[in-house]
N, C-alpha and C positions, 0 to 999 in steps of 0.2 A: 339726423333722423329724429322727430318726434319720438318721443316713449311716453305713456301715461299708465305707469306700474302703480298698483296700491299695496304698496309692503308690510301693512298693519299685521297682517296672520301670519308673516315670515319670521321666525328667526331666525339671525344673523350665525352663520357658522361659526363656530369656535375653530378654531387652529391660529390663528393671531396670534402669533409669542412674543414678548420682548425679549433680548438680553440684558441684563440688570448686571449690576460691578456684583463681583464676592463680595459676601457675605452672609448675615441672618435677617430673615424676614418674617414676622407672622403674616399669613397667605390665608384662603376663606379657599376652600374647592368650590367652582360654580360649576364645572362639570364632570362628566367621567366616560369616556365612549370605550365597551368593551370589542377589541378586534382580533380578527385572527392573524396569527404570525405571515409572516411572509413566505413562508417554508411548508403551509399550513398544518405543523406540527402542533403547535401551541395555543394561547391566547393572553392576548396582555392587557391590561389597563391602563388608559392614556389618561392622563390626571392634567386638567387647567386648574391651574391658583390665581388668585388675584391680592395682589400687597392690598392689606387694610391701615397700613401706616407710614407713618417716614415717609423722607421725598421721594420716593418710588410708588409710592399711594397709586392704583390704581393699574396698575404695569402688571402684567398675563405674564405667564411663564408654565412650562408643563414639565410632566416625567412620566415616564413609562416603569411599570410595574409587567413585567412576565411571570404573570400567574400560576399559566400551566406553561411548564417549555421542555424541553426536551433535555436540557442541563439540569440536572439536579443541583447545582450550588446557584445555577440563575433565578431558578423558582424559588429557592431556601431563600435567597436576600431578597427577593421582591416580597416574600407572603409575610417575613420579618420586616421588611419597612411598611407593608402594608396595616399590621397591628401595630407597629408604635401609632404610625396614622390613627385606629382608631382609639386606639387607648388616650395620646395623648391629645385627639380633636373631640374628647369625650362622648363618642359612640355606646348608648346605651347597652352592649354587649359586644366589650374588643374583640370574644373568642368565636364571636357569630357570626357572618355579613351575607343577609339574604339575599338583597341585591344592590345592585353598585351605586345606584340611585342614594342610598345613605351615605356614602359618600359627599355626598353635594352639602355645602353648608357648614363642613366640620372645617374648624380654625386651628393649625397648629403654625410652628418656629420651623422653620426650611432652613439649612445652610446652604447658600447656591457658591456654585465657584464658576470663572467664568472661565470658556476654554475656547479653542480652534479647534475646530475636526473639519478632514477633509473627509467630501462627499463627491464622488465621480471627478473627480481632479479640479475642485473648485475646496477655497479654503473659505468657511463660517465661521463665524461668531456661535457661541452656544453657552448656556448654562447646564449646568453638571450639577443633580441635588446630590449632597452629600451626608444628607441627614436632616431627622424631623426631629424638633424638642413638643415640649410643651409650649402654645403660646406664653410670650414675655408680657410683661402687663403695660400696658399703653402705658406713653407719658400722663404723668401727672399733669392735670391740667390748673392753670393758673388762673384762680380766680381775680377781678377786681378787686379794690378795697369795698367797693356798694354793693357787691355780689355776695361779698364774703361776711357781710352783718347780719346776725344773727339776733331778731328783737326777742325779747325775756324769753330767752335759755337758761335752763338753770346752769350754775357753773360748775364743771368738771373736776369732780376730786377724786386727785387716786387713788387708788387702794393703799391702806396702810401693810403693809407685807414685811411680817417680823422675822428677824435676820439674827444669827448668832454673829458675834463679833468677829473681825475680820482679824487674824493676826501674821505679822511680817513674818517671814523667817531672817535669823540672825544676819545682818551682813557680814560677806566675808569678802577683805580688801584684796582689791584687784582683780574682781569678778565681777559679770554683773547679775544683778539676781535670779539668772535664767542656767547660771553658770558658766558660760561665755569666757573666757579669758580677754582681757582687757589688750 
């Protein structure tokens, strides 16, 4: 059958995950859909990440965040990974989040682990975050030698930085200077 769709004003749903090996990634949040529990006791936060580095570059992964739940030790460790989240993806106030839309954009360090869960008697692939750092700093990028010249710079002098003299303590035989027996 013929189809002539103009998809230009559509976005594309999010929910597309990967599973990615354990590990650490810095992730960018490109989305955040807030929903109600299943039980509709609660509400949780579905968080999409997307790797901005390493060969994983580009590879989706999510986590769920239960805001409000009905467990009080479920909601204490979502609303705490929720502020390392803003603290550590530098949200202009970790102790505030007016709405989840801030969210979007903030870059931190994810450690994924990669797991099985059964779901209705079928066994998945899944990722398990097990913690946010602060983003790690991209690799060092390697300049060429014709990139890396630099016409009339002046040249780099360190600072002279004065120092009291540095003195050993006495050796004593069959030690080693840390104390150590040999």
């Amino acid at each position: 059958m013929k189809v002539n769709l103009n998809l230009e004003k559509v976005e594309a749903k999010q929910g597309t995950v990967d599973v990615l090996p354990t590990g650490r990634y810095n992730a960018t949040i490109i989305g955040c859909d807030v929903k109600e529990t299943k039980a509709k006791d609660g509400h949780y936060f579905h968080l999409f990440f997307q790797v901005i580095d390493g060969d994983q570059s580009g590879k989706v992964f999510d986590d769920i965040l239960n805001v409000a739940n009905k467990s009080a030790d479920t909601q204490r460790w979502a609303l705490a990974s929720l502020k390392t989240i803003l603290t550590h993806g530098g949200h202009k106030n970790p102790n505030m989040l007016q709405d989840s839309d801030e969210l979007v954009g903030l870059t931190v360090n994810v450690r994924l682990e990669s797991v099985k869960e059964t779901y209705e008697g079928k066994v998945y692939d899944k990722n398990k975050v097990k913690g946010y750092t602060k983003a790690e700093a991209a690799p060092a990028v390697t300049l060429s030698p014709v990139a890396s010249v630099v016409v009339n710079a002046p040249p780099v002098i360190p600072p002279v930085i004065p120092s009291a003299p540095v003195v050993a303590p006495p050796a004593v035989p069959g030690q080693f200077p840390w104390g150590a027996p040999r």
